[in-house]
C-alpha positions, 0 to 999 in steps of 0.5 A, a space after each residue: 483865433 477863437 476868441 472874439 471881443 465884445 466891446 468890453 476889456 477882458 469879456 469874450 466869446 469863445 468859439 471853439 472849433 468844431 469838427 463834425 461828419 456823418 456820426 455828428 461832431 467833437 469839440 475841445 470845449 476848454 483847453 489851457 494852452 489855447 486860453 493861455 495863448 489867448 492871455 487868459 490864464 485863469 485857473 478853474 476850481 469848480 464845475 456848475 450845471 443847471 437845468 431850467 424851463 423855457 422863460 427862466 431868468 437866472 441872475 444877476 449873480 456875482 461875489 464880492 472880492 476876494 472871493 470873486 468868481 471869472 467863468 467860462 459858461 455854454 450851454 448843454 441843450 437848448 438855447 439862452 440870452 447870457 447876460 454879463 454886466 460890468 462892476 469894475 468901478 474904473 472901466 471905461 464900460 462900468 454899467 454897460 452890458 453884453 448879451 450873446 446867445 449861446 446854444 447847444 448848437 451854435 457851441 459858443 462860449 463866454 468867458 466872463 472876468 471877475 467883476 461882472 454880474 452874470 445871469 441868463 434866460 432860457 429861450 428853448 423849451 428847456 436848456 442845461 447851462 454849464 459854467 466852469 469857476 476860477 473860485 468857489 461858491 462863497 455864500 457871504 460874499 453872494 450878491 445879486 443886482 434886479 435882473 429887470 433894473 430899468 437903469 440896466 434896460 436889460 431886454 432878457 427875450 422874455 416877456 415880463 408876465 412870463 417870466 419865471 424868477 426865483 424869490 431870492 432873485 427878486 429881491 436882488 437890489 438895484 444896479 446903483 444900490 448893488 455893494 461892489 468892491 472892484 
């Protein structure tokens, strides 16, 4: 089976299988029948890119229902630390995180359900992440939670001074500030 758990309900690390020869591999990186096997029958509306530099951390970014957002994110080229925190008020792992890395070479995937922050650091020099959304982008129902909150004690890979943080990220709240409706 592809998928692989994580500790916490309904998070998972997808690896697909790869086929590889002498001119270099094929994957099926997303098919809903092996998804809909699995359980997992989100339905995706949205396709997102992003290219970043070496040290970037991107997050942790969520909406708030009914406009939440599951989604199944890779990466292109290079390599980050994907982060999923769970806000699902009433799970058992409400405030615990998962971190995997994902790269373009080791081809795995997460699926993140809706009620989880998300964000990711780059640790290649540069890295396309893709993400596919089972809802689309809601600006008034955006929210983001510190990425750097020292009651999440998230170890990003990255060196503090190095870090590269947009402005609206850093303004992001802390994680027991953070509006939540899951």
């Amino acid at each position: 089976m592809p998928f692989k758990e994580t500790g916490i309900q309904g998070l998972y690390v997808f690896e697909p299988k790869v086929l590889s020869d002498e001119r270099g591999y094929f994957y099926e990186s997303y098919n809903e029948n092996i998804f809909n096997d699995f359980g997992i029958t989100t339905r995706f509306v949205q396709d997102n890119q992003s290219y970043s530099k070496k040290n970037t951390i991107r997050g942790l970014h969520y909406q708030l229902n009914p406009n939440a957002q599951a989604k199944l994110v890779r990466v292109i080229y290079g390599e980050v630390l994907d982060v999923a925190v769970d806000l699902r008020r009433h799970s058992p792992t409400y405030g615990k995180h998962f971190s995997v890395r994902l790269s373009a070479d080791n081809h795995l995937q997460l699926y993140i359900p809706r009620g989880f922050a998300h964000g990711y650091s780059v640790l290649s020099e540069t890295a396309i992440f893709f993400y596919k959304c089972d809802g689309f982008y809601h600006k008034e129902s955006e929210r983001g939670i510190l990425y750097n909150d020292p009651d999440l004690a998230i170890d990003w890979l990255v060196n503090e001074q190095d870090a590269i943080v947009s402005q609206k990220d850093k303004l992001n709240v802390s994680f027991h500030s953070a509006e939540s409706n899951f």
